[in-house]
N, C-alpha and C positions, 0 to 999 in steps of 0.2 A: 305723629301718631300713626298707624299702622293696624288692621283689622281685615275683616272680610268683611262683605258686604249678606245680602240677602239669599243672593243664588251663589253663596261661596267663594266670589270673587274677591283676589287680595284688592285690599284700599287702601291707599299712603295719604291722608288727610295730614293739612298743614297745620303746627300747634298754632293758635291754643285750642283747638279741636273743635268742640260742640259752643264754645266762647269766641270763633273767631268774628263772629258777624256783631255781635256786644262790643268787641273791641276796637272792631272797625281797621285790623290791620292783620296778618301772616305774620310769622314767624319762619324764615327761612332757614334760618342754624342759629345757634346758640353756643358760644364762643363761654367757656369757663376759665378762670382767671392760673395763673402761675403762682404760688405760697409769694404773699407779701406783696403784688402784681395791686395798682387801682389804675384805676382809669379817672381823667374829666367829664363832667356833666355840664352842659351851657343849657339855662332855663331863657326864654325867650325873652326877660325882661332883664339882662346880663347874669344874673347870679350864677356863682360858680357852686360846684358842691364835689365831693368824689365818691366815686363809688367802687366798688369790690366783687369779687368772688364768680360773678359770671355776668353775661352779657347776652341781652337779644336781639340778633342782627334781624330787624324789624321791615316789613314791606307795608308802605300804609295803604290802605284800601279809602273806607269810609273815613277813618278817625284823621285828625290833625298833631302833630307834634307840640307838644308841649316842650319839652327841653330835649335837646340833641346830643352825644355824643362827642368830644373835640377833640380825640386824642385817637391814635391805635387806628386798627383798620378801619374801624366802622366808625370812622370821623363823618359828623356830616349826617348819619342815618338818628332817627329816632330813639328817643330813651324812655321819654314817658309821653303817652297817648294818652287823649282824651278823644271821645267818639258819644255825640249824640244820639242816642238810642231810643223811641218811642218817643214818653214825655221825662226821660230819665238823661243822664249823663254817666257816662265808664270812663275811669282815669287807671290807664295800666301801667305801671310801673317795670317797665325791662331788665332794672338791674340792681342791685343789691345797695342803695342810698345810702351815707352816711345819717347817723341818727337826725341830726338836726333838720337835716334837708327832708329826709323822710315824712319825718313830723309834718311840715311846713305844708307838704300837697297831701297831708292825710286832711289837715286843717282847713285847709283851702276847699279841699272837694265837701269836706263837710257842711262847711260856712255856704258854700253857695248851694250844697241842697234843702237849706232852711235847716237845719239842726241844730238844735238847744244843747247843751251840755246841763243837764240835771244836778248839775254840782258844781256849779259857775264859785268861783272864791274859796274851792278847796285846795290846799296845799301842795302841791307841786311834791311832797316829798310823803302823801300818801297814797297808797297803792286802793283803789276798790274795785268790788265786783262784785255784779247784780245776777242774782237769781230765782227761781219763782215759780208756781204754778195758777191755777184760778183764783186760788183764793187770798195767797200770802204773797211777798216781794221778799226776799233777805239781803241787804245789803251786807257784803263782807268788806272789811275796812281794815286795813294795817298800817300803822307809821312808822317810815325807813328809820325813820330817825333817833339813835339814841339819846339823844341831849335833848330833843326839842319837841314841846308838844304840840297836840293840832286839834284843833276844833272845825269841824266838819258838818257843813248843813245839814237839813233832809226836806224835805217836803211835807212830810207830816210827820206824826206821833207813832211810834212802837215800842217794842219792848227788844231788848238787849237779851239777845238768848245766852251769852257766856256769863252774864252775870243775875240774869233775870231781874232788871231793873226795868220800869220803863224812862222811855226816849222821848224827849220832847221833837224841838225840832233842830237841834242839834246836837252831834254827838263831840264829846270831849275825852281824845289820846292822849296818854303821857307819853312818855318815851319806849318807843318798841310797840305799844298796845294796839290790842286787836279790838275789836266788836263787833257781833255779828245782828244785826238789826231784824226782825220782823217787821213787816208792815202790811197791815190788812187790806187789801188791793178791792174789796167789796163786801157788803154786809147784805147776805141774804135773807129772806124775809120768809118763814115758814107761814105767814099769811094771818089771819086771826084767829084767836082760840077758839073752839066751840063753844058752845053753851056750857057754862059752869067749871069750866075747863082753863086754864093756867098753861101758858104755853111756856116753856125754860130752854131757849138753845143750849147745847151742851159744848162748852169750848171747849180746844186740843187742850191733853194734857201735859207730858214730858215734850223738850225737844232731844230727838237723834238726828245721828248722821249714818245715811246708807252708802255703803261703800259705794262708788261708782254714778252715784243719782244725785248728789251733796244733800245740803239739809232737808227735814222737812219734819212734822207735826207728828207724833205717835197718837194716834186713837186708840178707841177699839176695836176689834175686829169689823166692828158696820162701816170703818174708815171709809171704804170705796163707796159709798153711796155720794152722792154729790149735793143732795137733799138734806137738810140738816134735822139732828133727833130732837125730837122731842117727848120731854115727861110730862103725864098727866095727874093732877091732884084736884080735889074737889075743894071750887072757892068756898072763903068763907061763908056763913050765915051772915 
């Protein structure tokens, strides 16, 4: 990386720039691969893996080596860093992993920072992704699969905005299908009615999708107030 400093002076700062002390290790040059070019990876407990498309010829400072290098110039040097940072841990990845092995220290770093997977026993062959603001969750849900369908936990109860069903606590693909899940993430309390007074929250009505923003709830214009509406009517006698 490369900049001026304060009083305009050129600065040649080593990558990974403002992450090198996170990482716990320099980057000295970065060596990109030849069309069809892999290299060996050695993970510290024998596994082998390959990797591809470019390389970082690694200096470690604070972090430790997790798997090495075994092939090509930078036999020997660093491939994937880990580096204990505060009360947290940083796993850097130098080079372009085949999938599986990828996978394997996305999993690992996961698992050892206490992380739940919210969707433990879903399918391996459907795709999802969560979205949300204060008040709603949307789960987006697709299965790769033509032939086979999937049934897909949740955690709690919503409503399917592509087909306006509600969702218990799991959802059920056919083949190819989508679903796109609301889930109430909180129920706000406009507090008690007044005297003689009937309090009615006003729930969203259509779902859109805003280009750029993904889903969300169409109101009415009062949408942006964060305080929910209420109408009044005079109880009964």
């Amino acid at each position: 990386m490369a900049g001026t400093t304060s009083r305009a002076r050129i600065a040649v700062l080593f990558d990974p720039g403002a992450f090198r002390e996170l990482v716990g290790a320099r980057i000295d040059e970065y060596w990109p691969a030849r069309p069809h070019e892999s290299f060996t990876v050695e993970f510290t407990d024998g596994r082998r893996a390959t990797s591809t498309w470019w390389r970082d010829d690694l200096h470690l400072e604070s972090g430790t080596a997790l798997a090495t290098y075994a092939d090509g110039l930078l036999e020997g040097r660093a491939a994937v860093v880990e580096n204990r940072y505060g009360a947290g841990r940083v796993v850097y990845v130098a080079t372009l992993l085949e999938q599986a092995a990828l996978d394997a220290v996305v999993l690992e770093a996961v698992e050892s920072a206490g992380v739940r997977s919210r969707f433990e026993g879903m399918p391996a062959r459907v795709a999802c992704s969560l979205r949300g603001d204060e008040m709603y969750e949307y789960v987006f849900l697709l299965n790769h699969s033509g032939e086979l369908r999937a049934s897909v936990p949740l955690e709690g109860p919503g409503t399917d905005l592509l087909t306006g069903t509600p969702v218990a606590r799991q959802v059920e693909l056919g083949p190819l299908g989508a679903a796109v899940v609301q889930r109430p993430l909180r129920f706000p309390s406009p507090g008690p009615p007044a005297a003689g007074e009937i309090a009615a929250t006003e729930a969203p009505t259509a779902f859109s999708a805003v280009p750029g923003r993904g889903p969300c709830c169409r109101r009415d214009p009062g949408r942006h107030s964060r305080a929910p509406r209420t109408a009044a009517r005079s109880a009964p006698a």
